[in-house]
C-alpha positions as CSV (number, residue, x, y, z in Angstrom):
1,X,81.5,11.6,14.1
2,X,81.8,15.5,13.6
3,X,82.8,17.2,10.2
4,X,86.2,17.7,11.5
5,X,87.3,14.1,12.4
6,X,85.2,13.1,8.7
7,X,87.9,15.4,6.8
8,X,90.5,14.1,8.8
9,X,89.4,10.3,7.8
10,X,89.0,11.6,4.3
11,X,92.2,13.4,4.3
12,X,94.5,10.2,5.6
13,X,92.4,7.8,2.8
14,X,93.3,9.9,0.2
15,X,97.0,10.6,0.9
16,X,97.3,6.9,1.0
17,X,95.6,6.9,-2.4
18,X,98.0,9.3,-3.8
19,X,100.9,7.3,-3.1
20,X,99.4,3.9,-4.3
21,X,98.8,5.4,-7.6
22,X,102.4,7.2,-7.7
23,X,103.8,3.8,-7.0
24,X,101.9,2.7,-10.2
25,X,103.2,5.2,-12.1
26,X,100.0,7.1,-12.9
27,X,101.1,10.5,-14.0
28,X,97.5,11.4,-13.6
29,X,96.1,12.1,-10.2
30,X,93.1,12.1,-8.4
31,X,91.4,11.7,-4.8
32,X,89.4,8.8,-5.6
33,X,86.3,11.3,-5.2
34,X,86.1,9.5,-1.7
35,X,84.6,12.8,-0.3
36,X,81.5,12.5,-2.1
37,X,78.1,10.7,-1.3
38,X,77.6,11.0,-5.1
39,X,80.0,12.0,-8.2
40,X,77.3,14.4,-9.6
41,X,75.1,15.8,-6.9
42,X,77.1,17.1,-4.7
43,X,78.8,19.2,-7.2
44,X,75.8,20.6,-8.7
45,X,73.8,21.2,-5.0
46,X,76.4,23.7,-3.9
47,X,76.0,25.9,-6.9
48,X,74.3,29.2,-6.3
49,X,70.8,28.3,-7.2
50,X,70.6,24.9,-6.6
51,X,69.8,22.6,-3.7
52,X,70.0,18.9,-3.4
53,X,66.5,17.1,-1.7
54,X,65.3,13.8,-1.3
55,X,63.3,12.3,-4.3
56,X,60.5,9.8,-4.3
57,X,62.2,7.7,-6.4
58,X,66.3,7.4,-6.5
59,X,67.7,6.4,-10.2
60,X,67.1,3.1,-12.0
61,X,69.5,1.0,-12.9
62,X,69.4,-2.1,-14.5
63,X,68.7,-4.5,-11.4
64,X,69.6,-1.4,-9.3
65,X,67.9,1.4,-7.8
66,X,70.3,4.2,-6.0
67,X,69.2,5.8,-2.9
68,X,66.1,8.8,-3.5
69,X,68.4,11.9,-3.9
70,X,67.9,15.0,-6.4
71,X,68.9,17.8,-7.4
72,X,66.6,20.9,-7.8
73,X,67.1,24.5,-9.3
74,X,65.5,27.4,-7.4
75,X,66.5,30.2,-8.4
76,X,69.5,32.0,-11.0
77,X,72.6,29.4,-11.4
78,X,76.2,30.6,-10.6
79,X,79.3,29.0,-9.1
80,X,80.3,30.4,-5.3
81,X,83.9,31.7,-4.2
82,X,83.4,29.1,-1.4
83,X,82.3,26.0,-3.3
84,X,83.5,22.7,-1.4
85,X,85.2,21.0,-4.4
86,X,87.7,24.2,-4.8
87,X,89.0,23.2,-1.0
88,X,89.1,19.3,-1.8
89,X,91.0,20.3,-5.1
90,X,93.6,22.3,-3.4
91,X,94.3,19.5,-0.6
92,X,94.8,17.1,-3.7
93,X,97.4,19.5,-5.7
94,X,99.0,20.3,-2.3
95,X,99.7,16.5,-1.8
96,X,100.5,15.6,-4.9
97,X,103.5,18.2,-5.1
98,X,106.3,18.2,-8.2
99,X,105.8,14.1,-9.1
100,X,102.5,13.9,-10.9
101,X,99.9,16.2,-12.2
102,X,96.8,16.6,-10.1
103,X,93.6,15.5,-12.4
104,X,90.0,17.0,-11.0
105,X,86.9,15.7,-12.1
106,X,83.7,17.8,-12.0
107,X,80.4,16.3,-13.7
108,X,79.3,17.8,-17.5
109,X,76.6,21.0,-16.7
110,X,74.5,18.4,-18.7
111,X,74.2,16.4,-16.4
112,X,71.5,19.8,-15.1
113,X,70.2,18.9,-18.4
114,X,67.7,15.9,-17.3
115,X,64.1,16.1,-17.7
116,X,63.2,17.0,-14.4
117,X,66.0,19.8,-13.9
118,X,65.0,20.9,-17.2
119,X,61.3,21.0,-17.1
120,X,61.1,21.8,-13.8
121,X,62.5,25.2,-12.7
122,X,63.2,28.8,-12.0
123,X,63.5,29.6,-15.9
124,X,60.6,28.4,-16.7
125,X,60.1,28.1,-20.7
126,X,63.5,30.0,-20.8
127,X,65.4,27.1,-21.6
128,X,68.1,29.4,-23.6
129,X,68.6,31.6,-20.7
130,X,69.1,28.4,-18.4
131,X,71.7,27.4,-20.8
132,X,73.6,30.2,-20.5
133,X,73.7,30.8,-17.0
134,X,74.3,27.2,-16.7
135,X,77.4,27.2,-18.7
136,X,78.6,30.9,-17.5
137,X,78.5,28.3,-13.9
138,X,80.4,26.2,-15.0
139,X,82.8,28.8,-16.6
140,X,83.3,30.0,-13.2
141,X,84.3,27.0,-12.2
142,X,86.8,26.4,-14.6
143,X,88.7,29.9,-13.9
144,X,88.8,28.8,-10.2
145,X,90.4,25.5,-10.2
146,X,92.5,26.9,-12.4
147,X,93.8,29.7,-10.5
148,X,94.1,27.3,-7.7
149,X,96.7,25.2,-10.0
150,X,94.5,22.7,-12.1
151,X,95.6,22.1,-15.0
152,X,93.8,18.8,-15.8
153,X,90.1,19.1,-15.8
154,X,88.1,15.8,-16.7
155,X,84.1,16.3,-17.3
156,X,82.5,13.4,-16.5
157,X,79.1,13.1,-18.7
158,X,76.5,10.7,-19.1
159,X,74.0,13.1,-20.1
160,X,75.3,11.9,-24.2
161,X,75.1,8.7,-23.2
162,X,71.1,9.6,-22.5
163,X,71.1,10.8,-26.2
164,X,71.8,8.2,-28.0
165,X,69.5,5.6,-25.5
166,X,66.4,4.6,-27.7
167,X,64.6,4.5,-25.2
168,X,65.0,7.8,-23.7
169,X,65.2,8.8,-27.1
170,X,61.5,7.8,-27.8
171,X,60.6,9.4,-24.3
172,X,61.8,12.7,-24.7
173,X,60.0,12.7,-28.6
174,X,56.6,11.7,-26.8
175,X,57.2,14.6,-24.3
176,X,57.4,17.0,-27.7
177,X,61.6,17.5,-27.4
178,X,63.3,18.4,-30.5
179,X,66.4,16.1,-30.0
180,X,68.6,18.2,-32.5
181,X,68.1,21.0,-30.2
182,X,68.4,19.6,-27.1
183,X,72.0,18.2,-28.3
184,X,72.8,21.7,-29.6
185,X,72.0,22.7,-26.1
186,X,74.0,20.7,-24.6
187,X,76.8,21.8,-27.1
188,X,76.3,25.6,-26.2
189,X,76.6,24.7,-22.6
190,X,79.3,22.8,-22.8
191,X,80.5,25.7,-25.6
192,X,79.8,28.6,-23.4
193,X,82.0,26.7,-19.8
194,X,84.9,26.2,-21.7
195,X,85.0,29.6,-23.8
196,X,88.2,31.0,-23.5
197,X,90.1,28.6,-21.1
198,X,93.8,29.0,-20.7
199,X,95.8,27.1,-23.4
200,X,97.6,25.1,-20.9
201,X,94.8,23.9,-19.1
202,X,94.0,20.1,-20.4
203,X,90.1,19.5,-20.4
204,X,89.0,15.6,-21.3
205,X,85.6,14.8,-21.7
206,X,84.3,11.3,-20.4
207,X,81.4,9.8,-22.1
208,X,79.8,7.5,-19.5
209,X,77.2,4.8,-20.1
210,X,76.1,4.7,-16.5
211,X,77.8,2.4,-14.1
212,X,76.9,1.4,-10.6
213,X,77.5,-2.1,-8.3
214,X,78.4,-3.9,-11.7
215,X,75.1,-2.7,-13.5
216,X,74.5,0.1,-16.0
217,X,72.2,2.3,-17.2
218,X,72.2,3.5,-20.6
219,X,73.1,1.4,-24.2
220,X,73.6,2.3,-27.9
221,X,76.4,3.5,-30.2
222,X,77.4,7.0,-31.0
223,X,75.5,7.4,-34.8
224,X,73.1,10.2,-33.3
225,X,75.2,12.2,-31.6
226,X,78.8,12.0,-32.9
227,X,78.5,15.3,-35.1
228,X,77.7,17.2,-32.0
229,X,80.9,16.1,-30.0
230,X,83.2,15.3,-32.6
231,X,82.4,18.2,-35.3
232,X,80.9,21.4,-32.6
233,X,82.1,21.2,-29.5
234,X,85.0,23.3,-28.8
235,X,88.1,23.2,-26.4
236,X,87.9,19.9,-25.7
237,X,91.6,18.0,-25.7
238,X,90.9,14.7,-25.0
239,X,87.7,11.9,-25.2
240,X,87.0,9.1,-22.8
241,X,85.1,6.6,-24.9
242,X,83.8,3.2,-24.2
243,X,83.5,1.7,-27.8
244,X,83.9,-1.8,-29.5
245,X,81.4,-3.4,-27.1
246,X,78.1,-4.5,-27.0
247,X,76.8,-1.9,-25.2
248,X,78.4,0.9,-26.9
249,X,78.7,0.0,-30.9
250,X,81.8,1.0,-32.5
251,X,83.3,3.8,-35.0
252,X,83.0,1.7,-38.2
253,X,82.1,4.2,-41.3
């Protein structure tokens, strides 16, 4: 199967997707993300400065363990003119037309927050520099979907939902991480991507336990880290919370 007839495939899928959720009356619209292997990775792999490679170990959830793929940094992050998801973004608005809004979803630059993206790079102990050029990225990105008509933008971020596990918690304390500071990092990134974004651009922020073949990954309520989302991040219109459930604790004061 060459590329070609692959984005011909994808390209027929998602039209029919289109329409079954304009019969449904979803004012919302996306592709399904059927072009990607992964909803993360293969976003972050074709920024400038990043490449994707095959791990020893793929990621752990409970009763399931994904496929060995990474992502790496190598050298100075930025977001290319030519990035894939600005081509699969313009294919979506195009079909979507006049009745419904076209809704693209990138992952949080947090999710280039993990331990071994974090530790384990170009920057070194620069960890502020990394933040910025991460989020100046990500900026980049924002600008370019939206001069290509976006005007929905949905972040997708599970990295918060690794904040408030206990048990990553208590990891990232016995590897000497300040946990106040690594969530204010994750603010400034997040802080420093959506700086200045057009007012009529609509940017929701989906906090995301971890869910894969009916498993999950991460578990705990929103006590440690609801300040940083709720009180300092900035230019965000809309949240995506699971809540009320075992898994996820409530919002009781």
């Amino acid at each position: 199967l060459s590329q070609a007839e692959l984005t011909q495939i994808e390209n027929e899928e998602i039209l029919k997707i289109i329409e079954l959720q304009k019969e449904n009356n979803i004012k919302a619209i996306t592709d399904g993300e059927l072009r990607r292997a992964w909803w993360h990775y293969d976003f972050m792999e074709n920024l400038i400065g990043a490449e994707g490679y095959e791990d020893s170990v793929g990621l752990k959830f409970h009763g399931v363990e994904t496929k060995p793929h990474n992502v790496r940094i190598v050298g100075k992050l930025d977001f290319p003119e030519n990035h894939p998801h600005l081509a699969h973004y313009k294919f979506l608005h195009d079909a979507v037309g006049t009745n419904g809004m076209a809704k693209m979803t990138i992952p949080s630059p947090n999710m280039m927050m993990r331990p071994k993206l974090r530790f384990n790079n170009t920057y070194g102990e620069d960890i502020q520099q990394y933040v910025v050029d991460l989020g100046l990225a990500y900026r980049k990105a924002v600008q370019a979907f939206y001069e290509l008509g976006c005007r929905y933008l949905q972040i997708d971020d599970v990295f918060w939902a690794y904040l408030i596990s206990e048990e990553d918690r208590a990891r990232e304390r016995a590897a000497g991480v300040d946990l106040d500071q690594l969530a204010d990092f994750c603010v400034q990134t997040l802080n420093i991507a959506l700086e200045n974004k057009p007012e009529d651009l609509v940017v929701g922020l989906h906090i995301c336990r971890g869910n894969f073949s009916s498993t999950w990954h991460y578990q705990g309520g929103y006590e440690s880290i609801e300040d940083y989302i709720f009180k300092h991040l900035k230019n965000i219109d809309r949240y995506f919370l699971e809540y009320d459930t075992e898994r996820a604790g409530g919002f009781e004061p």
